[in-house]
Every structure is written in structure tokens, then in C-alpha cells.
N, C-alpha and C positions, 0 to 999 in steps of 0.2 A: 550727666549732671551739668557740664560746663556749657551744654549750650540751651541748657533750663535758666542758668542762672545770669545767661547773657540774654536769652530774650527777656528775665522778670528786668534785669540791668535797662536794657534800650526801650519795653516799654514800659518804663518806672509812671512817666508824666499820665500815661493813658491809667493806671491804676487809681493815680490819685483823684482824676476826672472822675471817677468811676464811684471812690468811695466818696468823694464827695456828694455825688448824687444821691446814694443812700444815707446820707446823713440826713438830708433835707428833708428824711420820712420822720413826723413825730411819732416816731412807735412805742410811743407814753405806755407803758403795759396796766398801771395803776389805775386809772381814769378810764370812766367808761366812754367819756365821751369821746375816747382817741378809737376805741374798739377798731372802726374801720380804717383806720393809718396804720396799726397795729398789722391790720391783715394785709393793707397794700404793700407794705415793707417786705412780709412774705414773702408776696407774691414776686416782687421786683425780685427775689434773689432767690426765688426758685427759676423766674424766666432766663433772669442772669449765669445763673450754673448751667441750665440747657444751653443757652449759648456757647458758653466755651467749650462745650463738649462731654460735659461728666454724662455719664450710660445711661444714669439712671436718678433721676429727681420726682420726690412727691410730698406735696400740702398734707400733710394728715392732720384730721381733725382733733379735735379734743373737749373735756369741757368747757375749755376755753378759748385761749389763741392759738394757734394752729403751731404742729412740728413741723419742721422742714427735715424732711431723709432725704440721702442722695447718697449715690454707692458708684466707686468705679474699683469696680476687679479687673485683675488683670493676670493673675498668676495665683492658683491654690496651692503656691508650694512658697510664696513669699508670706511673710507679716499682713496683715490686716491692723489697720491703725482705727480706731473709733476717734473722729474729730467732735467735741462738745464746742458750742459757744452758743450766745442767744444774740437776739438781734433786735430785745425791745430794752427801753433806756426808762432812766429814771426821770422825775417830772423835772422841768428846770426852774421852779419856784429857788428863791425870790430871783424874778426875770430882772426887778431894778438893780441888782446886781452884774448883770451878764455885760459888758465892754460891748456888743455885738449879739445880734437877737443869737438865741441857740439851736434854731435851725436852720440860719442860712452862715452855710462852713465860711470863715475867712482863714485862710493861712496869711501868716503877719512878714517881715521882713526876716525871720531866723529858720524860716522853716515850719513852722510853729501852727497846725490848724487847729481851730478853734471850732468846735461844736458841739452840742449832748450827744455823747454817743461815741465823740472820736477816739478815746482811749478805751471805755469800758460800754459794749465790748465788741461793737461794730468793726472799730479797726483792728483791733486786733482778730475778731474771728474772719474776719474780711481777708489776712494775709493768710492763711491756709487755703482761701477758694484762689489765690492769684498765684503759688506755690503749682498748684496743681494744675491751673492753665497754664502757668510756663511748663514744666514736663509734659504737657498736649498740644503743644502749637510748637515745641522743639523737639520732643523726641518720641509725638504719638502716644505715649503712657509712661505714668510714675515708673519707677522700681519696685513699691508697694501696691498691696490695695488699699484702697480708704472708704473710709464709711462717714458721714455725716450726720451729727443730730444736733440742729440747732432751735433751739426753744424761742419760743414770747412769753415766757413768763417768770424769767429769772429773779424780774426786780420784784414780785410782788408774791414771792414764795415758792416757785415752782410747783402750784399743787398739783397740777397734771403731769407732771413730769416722770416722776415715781410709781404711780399705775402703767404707764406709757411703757416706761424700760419693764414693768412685770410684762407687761401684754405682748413685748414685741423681744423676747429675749434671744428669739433665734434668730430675727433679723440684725441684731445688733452683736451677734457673735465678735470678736475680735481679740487681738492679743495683747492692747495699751488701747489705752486710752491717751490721748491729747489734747491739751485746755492752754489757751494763751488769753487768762482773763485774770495775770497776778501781776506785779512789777519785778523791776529789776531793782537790785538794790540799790544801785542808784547810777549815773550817766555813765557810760562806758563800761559798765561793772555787769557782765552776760550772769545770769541766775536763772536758778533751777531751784522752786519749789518744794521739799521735802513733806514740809507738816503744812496742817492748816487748822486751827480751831472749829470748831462748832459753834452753835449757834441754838441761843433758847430764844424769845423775845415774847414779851406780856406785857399786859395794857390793865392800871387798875383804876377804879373809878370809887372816889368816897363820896357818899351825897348824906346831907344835913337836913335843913330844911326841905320842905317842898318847893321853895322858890326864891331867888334872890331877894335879901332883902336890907332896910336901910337900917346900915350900920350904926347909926344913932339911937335909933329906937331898940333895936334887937344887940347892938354889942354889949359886951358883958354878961348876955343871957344865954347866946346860943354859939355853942361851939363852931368855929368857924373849919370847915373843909379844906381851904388852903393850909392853913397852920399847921392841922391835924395831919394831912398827907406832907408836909414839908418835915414837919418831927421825922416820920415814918421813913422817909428816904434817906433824911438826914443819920437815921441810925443803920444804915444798912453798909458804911463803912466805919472801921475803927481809925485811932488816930495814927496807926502806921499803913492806913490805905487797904486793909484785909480785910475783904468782904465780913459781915456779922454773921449772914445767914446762917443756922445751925448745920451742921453737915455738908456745909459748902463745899469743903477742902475733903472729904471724905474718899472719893476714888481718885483725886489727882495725883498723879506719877510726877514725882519730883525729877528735877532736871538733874540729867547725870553731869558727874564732872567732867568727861569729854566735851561733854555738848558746850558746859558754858565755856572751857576754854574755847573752842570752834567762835562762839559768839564775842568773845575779845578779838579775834583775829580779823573780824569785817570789819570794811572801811566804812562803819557809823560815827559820823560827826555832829557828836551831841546841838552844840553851840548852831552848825547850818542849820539842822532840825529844827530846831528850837526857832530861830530866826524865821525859817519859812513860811509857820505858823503865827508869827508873833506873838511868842510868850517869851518872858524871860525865866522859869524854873519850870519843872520838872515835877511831875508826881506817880511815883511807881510804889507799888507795892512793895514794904520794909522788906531790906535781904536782897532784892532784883536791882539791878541796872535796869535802865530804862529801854534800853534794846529786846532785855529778855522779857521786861514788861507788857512791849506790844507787840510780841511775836509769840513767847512759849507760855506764858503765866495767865489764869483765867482773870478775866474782866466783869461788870457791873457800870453799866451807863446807863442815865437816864438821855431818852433819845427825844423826850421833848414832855413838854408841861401846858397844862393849862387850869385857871380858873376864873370866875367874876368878870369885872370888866376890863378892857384891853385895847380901848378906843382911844382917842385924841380928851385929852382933857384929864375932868375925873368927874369919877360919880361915886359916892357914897353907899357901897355894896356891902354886903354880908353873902358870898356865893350861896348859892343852891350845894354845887357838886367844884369836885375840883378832880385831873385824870391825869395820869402820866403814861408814858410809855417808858419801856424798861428792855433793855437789852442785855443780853449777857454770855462772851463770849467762851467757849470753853476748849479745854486742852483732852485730849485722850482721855479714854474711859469714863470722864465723864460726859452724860449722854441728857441730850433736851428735856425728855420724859422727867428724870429726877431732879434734876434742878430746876424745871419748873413747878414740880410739887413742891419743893423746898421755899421757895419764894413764894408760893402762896402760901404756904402754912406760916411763912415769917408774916406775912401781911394777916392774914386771918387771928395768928396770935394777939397783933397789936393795933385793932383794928378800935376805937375809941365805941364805949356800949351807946354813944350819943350819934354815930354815923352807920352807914348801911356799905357797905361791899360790894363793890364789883369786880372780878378778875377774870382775864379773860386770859387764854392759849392762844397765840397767833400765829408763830411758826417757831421751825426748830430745823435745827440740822447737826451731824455729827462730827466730828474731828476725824483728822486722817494724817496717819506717819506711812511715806514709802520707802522702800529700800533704795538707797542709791546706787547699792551695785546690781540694778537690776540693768539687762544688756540694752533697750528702751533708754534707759536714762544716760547709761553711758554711751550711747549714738548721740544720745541728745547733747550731753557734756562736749564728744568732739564737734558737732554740727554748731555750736555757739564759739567753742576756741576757733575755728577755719575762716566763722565770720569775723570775729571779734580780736585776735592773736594774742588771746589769751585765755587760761582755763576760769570754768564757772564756779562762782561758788554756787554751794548749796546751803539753802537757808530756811525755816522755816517763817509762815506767812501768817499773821495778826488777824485775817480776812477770815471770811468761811464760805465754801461753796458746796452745800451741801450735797452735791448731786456725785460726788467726788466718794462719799461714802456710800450711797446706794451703786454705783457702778462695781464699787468691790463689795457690796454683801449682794446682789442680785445678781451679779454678771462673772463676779469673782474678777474682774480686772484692775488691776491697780492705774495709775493714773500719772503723765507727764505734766508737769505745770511747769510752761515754757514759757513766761509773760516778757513782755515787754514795755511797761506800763512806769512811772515814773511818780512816787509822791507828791508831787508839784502839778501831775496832769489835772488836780480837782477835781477827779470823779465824784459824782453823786454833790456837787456842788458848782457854783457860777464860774462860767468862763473856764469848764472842761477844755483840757488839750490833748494833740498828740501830736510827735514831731514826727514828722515826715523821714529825717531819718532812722529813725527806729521803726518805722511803717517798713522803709525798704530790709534795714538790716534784719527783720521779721521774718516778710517773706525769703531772704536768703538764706535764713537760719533753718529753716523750714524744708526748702531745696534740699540741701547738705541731710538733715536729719533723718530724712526718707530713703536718701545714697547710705549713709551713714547703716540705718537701721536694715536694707535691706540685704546685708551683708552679716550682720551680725548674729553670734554664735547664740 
């Protein structure tokens, strides 16, 4: 291990060169028009893995954008790891926001590189391929086996993903899985993953008239779409923040009292938080702190709006349709399936008899709690104290990655979330970061965890 972690050490500068260049691929997964970036990206870091020596790499197709598998065995009597991470990013709209275009990386004067993709989830899944060339350029092979499955189609729902692991269940055998695509709780503070929320997300669409039309002539006679859908939303929280929907709260497991004490003990600073975003108050659901609000307690966001005109100026409109998107994050046992029925049936209840409905399913994913004293997690716990000199907490994550729950109902395997990813890095908005040294202390953490694991009882 000590001289894995002194070649990832001495060539630290060659990695960065390296993830820099794959940053420069837009592997946009949402837009078709990047399709072909998408698959160049691939391809760069299937040639890339050949390179450094991993046994075995392959482009497998799908109905989509392609998986990346790559397998290095080395011992059938050590752990096998399943490494997850994808390697297409989110769009970087609005661009007139970005300090610097978002695909060509600048790292600034603190360290600090700057591109779509740098924290979620390029660099991050980027330090498990440099982990493992350092233990092949110093010691010939890991202590483990590893296994890779890295997607292009995270940001835009995984739909191929979940066939992919039914169809391919014996090549993806293993005995942990590992994901570094969460944060840490915050600078200095090594974390370890526990829970993660699920994920429903729905799109409804109210339409009125047949066509827009001039609110002079038509207001007062024809109910307006905006209005209607803005009631609608507008009642889908109470005035202590508790979703309305009927049987919302129906399979949610309440937090135990260990747990929130555990959640008093982290070093969350309401006031930075608040600051980082620029709000000055807080809104959590009555009863929760705002900690347990955006980690263990189910959620309800509208993810974006539209209706009528929306141009420079004004124009005297009565919309046609007006549409939202709706997200909504959930805690164990409650599951996409039912709360998305639930949500439509709250919209279908209160749907005005002068507008027409539309709702649509768009994706979903499930919550996941794992054990921390599983022997995985505690290699991981010491492999972050060695790097860090000091122990991790374990935390639960606000996020959802839904592929997290099909690896333990298809594969049975539970799952490491060892991220390295920071609130402040703006993922999935302008002027994404990662600092360089959390890229390094990554890949070291990484090193250790593999020493770490491949000992363990």
C-alpha cells in the first residue's frame, strides 16, 4: 500500500492533467444533440483504463448510451468490490451564469477546478480509476478484485441501467458495492453515507382554452391555467410545511431517538448554510430541524414552472396550458410507485371541471439504510481516519441514487457511499467545483480502503 500511495502522491499533477481532459467532453446525457460527446467520453475512459493496465475493459451497448465494464481479478479468495459511477453530466444552462465557459476546466488560485462534471461525478468516479493505477504501476495489482460499472445515463434517469444489472447479474457478482458520488459533510469532516432518500418525480400539465388568448377580451370569462395550477400547488403544503397529499405520511418510519440525537452531534452550521445559499430563514417541516429536514424527512418541490408569455416586455395573454414539474424526495419504505399514485390522485381530485389534465410518471427511485457495522464500511471508516486523522461520521444523504436500491434488491449487495463532494461545489448548477485536494485525498482514501478491506474479517 505505501508505495501505491506514494506513486498516486508523486504523480498527483499527471492525474489532474488527465481529469482535466475528460472534463472537456460535454457528455450532456439529456440532449440529443450531445449523443455523440456522450459516446466519445466513453470511449476516452474505456481507452484510458486499457491504458493503465486494468485486464479487462468493454463499451457495452444499451438502449442508450453505452456502459463501461472493466474487471481486474486478481485473487478468488480476496473481496471483490463493484465500483459504480457514471460519466455523463448535467446540462450547464443558464451558461450566462458560469464565471468561465463549462467545458474548458480552469482550476483558480486555491486549488479550486472549475467545470460541469468536476465534482459530480467525473471526478469523483475518476479517483477509483487512479487508486487502482497506483497499485498497478507500484505493486503490479490491488489487494482486491474490482469490478466497474460506469453509466451515461445517471442524469437523465438511469433507464437502461436496471435491465443492464438484471441481464448481466453474474458478471457483476461482488461483495460491496462502492459509489463516491455524495459529499462530505462539510471541509475536513471524512463521511460515510448511511441512508439516502428516493426519488418519485412528475410533470402535470393543465390546459384551458385551445389557445392563448387576449386577456381583455377573454378575462373574466375563462378560467385561467396559471391561476388554477398555482392554487393547486399552492395547496399541496400546510402552514407547518407537511406535505397535504392524502396518505403521504402513511409508510414513513419515524426517526428514532438515537438517530436525532446522532443528528445534534454533527458539525451543521445552520447560519454558514444559510449564508452559502443566500437566504436569511429556514423552512423545514413543523417538529424537524433543518438538518433532519434535508437528510431524513420526506420532501415536495416544485422543480420548475411554466406558463403564457415569458418574453422581454408584456403581452396581454390568457395561457392556453400552464405545466410544472414536481419532485419528491422520500425516506424508506415509502416507494415511487405509491406516491406517485398519491400525487396524482391529489391533482386528479382538484383538477378545476373548466381544465383538462395532464400527468405524467417520469422517473422514480427507492431509499436505502445500510448497516454500519458492516466489515466494507468499517475498512472504509478506518481508510478515511489514516487519510484524514480522524474518525468519519456517518450521516444520512438528502440525495437519491437510485441504483443503490436495485444493487441490494437484484444483486443483494449493499452499498459504500464514500463521497467526497462538498455543498458549495454547485453541482447540477453554474460554476460546478472540485478542489484538487479532496480529488487527491480521494484517491488516497481509496488506496487505504482496498488495504483496509482486503484484510478484513
Amino acid at each position: 500500500m505505501q508505495s501505491a500511495l506514494q506513486h498516486a502522491s508523486h504523480h498527483f499533477p499527471t492525474f489532474v492533467e488527465e481529469l482535466v481532459e475528460l472534463l472537456k467532453i460535454p457528455s450532456i446525457s439529456t440532449d440529443s444533440e450531445y449523443a455523440d460527446e456522450v459516446r466519445r467520453c466513453a470511449n476516452w475512459l474505456v481507452d484510458h483504463m486499457k491504458a493503465i493496465g486494468v485486464q479487462k475493459v468493454e463499451l457495452m451497448e444499451t438502449g442508450g448510451h453505452p456502459i463501461i465494464y472493466g474487471e481486474h481479478l486478481v485473487d478468488a479468495s480476496k473481496p471483490t468490490v463493484l465500483v459504480y459511477g457514471h460519466y455523463d453530466v448535467q446540462p450547464p444552462d443558464p451558461l450566462e451564469l458560469w464565471n468561465t465557459p463549462p467545458f474548458e476546466p480552469r482550476i483558480d488560485e486555491n486549488g479550486k477546478l472549475f467545470a460541469r462534471g468536476s465534482s459530480d461525478d467525473k471526478g469523483q468516479m475518476f479517483m477509483h480509476v487512479k487508486a487502482l493505477e497506483s497499485y498497478l504501476k507500484a505493486e503490479d495489482n490491488p489487494p482486491i478484485n474490482l469490478k466497474f460499472l460506469i453509466e451515461g445515463e445517471e442524469e437523465c434517469g438511469s433507464v437502461h441501467l436496471t435491465p443492464f444489472i438484471e441481464k448481466h447479474k453474474e458478471l457483476l457478482k461482488a461483495d460491496i458495492v462502492m459509489v463516491s458520488d455524495t459529499s462530505m459533510f462539510a471541509r475536513g469532516v471524512p463521511t460515510i453515507t448511511y441512508g439516502l432518500r428516493g426519488l418519485a418525480y412528475t410533470e402535470v400539465i393543465l390546459t384551458g382554452p385551445n389557445r392563448d388568448l387576449h386577456s381583455g377580451m377573454y378575462g373574466g370569462g375563462i378560467e385561467n391555467p396559471a391561476n388554477a395550477l398555482a392554487r393547486m400547488i399552492a395547496g399541496l403544503h400546510d402552514e407547518n410545511h407537511r406535505i397535504t397529499i392524502p396518505g403521504f405520511y402513511d409508510n414513513v418510519v419515524d426517526l428514532k431517538a438515537e438517530e436525532r440525537e446522532t443528528f445534534k452531534t454533527l458539525p451543521f452550521k445552520r447560519d454558514n448554510w444559510m449564508e452559502a445559499v443566500g437566504v436569511k430563514a429556514t423552512r423545514s417541516e413543523g417538529g424537524f430541524t433543518t438538518l433532519e429536514g434535508i437528510t431524513a424527512r420526506p420532501t415536495l418541490d416544485v422543480n420548475g414552472m411554466w406558463s403564457g408569455y415569458q418574453g422581454e416586455g408584456a403581452k396581454t395573454v390568457l395561457p392556453s396550458l400552464a405545466g410544472a414539474k414536481i419532485s419528491m424526495r422520500l425516506v424508506p419504505n415509502q416507494t415511487p410507485e405509491e406516491i406517485t399514485d398519491k400525487i396524482r390522485a391529489y391533482f386528479e381530485a382538484n383538477v378545476p371541471d373548466t381544465m383538462k389534465l395532464e400527468f405524467k410518471d417520469l422517473h422514480g427511485g427507492h431509499g436505502v439504510v445500510v448497516d454500519y457495522t458492516h466489515p466494507a464500511m468499517q475498512s472504509a471508516a478506518k481508510a478515511l481516519n489514516d487519510t484524514y486523522g480522524k474518525d468519519p461520521v456517518f450521516t444520512k444523504h438528502g440525495g437519491s441514487i437510485p441504483v443503490v436500491a436495485d444493487f441490494k434488491k437484484i444483486l443483494g449487495l449493499d452499498t459504500i457511499l464514500m463521497g467526497f463532494g462538498l455543498a458549495e461545489d454547485a453541482i447540477h448548477s453554474p460554476n460546478e467545483s472540485f478542489e484538487l485536494d479532496r480529488f487527491r485525498q480521494g484517491i488516497l482514501s481509496i488506496i487505504r480502503f482496498m488495504d483496509a478491506y482486503s484484510g478484513a474479517e
